[in-house]
C-alpha positions in Angstrom: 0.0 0.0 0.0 1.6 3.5 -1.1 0.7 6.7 -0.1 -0.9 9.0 -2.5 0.8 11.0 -5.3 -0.2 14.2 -4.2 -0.8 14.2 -0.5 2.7 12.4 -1.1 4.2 15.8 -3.5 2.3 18.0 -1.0 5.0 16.6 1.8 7.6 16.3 -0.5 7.6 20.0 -1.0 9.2 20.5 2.7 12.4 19.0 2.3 14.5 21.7 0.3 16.6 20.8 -2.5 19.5 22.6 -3.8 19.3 23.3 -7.5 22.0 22.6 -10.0 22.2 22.3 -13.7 23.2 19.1 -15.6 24.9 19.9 -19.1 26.3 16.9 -21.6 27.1 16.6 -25.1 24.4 14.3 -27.2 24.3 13.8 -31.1 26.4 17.0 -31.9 24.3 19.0 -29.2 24.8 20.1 -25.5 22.1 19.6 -23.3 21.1 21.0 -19.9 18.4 20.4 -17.2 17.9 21.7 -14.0 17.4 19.1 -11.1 17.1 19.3 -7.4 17.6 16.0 -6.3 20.9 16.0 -6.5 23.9 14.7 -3.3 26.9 14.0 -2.6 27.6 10.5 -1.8 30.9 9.7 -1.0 34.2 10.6 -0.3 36.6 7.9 -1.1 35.9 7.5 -3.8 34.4 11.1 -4.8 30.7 10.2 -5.7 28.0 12.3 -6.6 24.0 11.9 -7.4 21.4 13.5 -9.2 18.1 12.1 -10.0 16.2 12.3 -13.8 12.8 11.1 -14.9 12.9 8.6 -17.1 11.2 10.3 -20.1 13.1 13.2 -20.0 16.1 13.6 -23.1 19.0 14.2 -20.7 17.7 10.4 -19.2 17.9 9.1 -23.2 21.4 10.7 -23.9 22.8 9.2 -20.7 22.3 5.6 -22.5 24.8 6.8 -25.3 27.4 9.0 -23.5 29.0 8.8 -19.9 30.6 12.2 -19.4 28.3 15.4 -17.7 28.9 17.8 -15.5 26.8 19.5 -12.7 26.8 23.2 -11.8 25.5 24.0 -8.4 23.8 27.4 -8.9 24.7 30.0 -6.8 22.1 32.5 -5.0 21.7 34.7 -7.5 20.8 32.2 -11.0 17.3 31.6 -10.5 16.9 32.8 -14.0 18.9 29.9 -15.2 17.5 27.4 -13.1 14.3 28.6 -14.2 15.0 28.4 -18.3 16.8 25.0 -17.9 13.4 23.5 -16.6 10.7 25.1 -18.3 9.0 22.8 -20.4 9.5 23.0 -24.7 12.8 24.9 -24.4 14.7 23.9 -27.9 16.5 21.7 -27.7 19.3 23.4 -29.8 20.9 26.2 -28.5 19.2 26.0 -25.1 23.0 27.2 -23.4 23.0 30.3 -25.5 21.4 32.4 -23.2 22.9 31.0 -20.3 27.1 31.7 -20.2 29.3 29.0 -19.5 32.9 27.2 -20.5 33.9 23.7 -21.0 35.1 21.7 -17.7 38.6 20.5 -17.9 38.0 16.7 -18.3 34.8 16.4 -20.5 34.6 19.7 -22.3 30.5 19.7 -21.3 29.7 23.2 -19.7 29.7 24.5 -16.9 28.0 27.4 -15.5 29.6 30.4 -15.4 28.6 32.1 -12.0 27.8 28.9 -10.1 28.8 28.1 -6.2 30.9 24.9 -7.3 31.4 22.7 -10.5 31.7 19.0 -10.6 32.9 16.9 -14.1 32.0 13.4 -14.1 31.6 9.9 -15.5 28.5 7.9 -15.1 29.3 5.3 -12.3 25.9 3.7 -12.3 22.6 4.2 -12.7 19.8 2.8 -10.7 15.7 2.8 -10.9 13.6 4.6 -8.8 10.4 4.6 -9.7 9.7 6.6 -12.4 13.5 8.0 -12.3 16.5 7.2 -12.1 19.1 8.0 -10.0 22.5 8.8 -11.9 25.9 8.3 -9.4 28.9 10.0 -11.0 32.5 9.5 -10.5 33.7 13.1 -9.5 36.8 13.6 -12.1 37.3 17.1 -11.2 35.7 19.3 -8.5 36.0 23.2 -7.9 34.6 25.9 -5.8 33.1 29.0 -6.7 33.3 32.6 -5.5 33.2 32.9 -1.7 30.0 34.3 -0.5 28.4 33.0 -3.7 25.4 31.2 -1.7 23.3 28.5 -3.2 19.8 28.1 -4.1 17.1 25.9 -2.9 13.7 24.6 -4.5 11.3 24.9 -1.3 7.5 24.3 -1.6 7.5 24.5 -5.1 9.7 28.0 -5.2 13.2 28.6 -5.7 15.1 30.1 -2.8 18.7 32.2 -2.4 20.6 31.1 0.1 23.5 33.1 1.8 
């Protein structure tokens, strides 16, 4: 017996996320999605998570290519967070309007702006109902300007954090 969806959501809305961006390179084009679900996991050795639905295109070019990186937005990039999830963006060019440079090891973007950076490999990926949750070997990892502050998804709002 589960609970229901939305009484379930409604709940769900309490626990606050921090927001990040997921960029890779798919088919000739680089593709990006906001996601707050999204950890780190362990240390030794340098793990992080992020979790996708399964329909969504970033979930399909993860069964072709291993290499993504994640961009932990900062307080002030709720316009990017925003963009990167709102529904029927193009595909193509969907990182024009958002300014970013390749990370060291993949070449996928990152962010410009963001509170940290992390360029990975896909490590595994496991079901979770209808998503999947994506673990990443951390290749490279870097910190972004101090006082740069994060930002949290909170019943169903994003939030700067300082």
């Amino acid at each position: 017996m589960s609970e229901d969806p939305q009484r379930f959501r409604a709940a769900a809305a309490a626990l606050p996320g921090g927001v990040a961006v997921v960029t890779l390179s798919w088919r000739g084009t680089m593709h990006a999605m906001t996601v707050s679900s999204v950890a780190s996991v362990s240390l030794d050795p340098p793990l992080v998570l992020f979790c996708v639905h399964e329909d969504a295109r970033v979930r399909e070019a993860l069964d072709d290519v291993d290499a993504w990186s994640l961009s932990v937005l900062s307080a002030d990039q709720a316009s990017v967070a925003d963009w990167l999830s709102s529904p029927g963006r193009p595909a193509v060019d969907q990182l024009n309007r958002v300014p970013h440079h390749g990370a060291p090891q993949s070449g996928t973007p990152w962010v410009d702006g963001a509170a940290a950076w992390f360029d990975c490999r896909t490590e595994a990926v496991h079901r979770a109902g209808d998503h999947d949750v994506v673990v990443g070997r951390v290749l490279v990892a870097r910190r972004g300007a101090a006082g740069a502050g994060g930002l949290v998804h909170l019943d169903g709002r994003l939030r700067a954090v300082r």
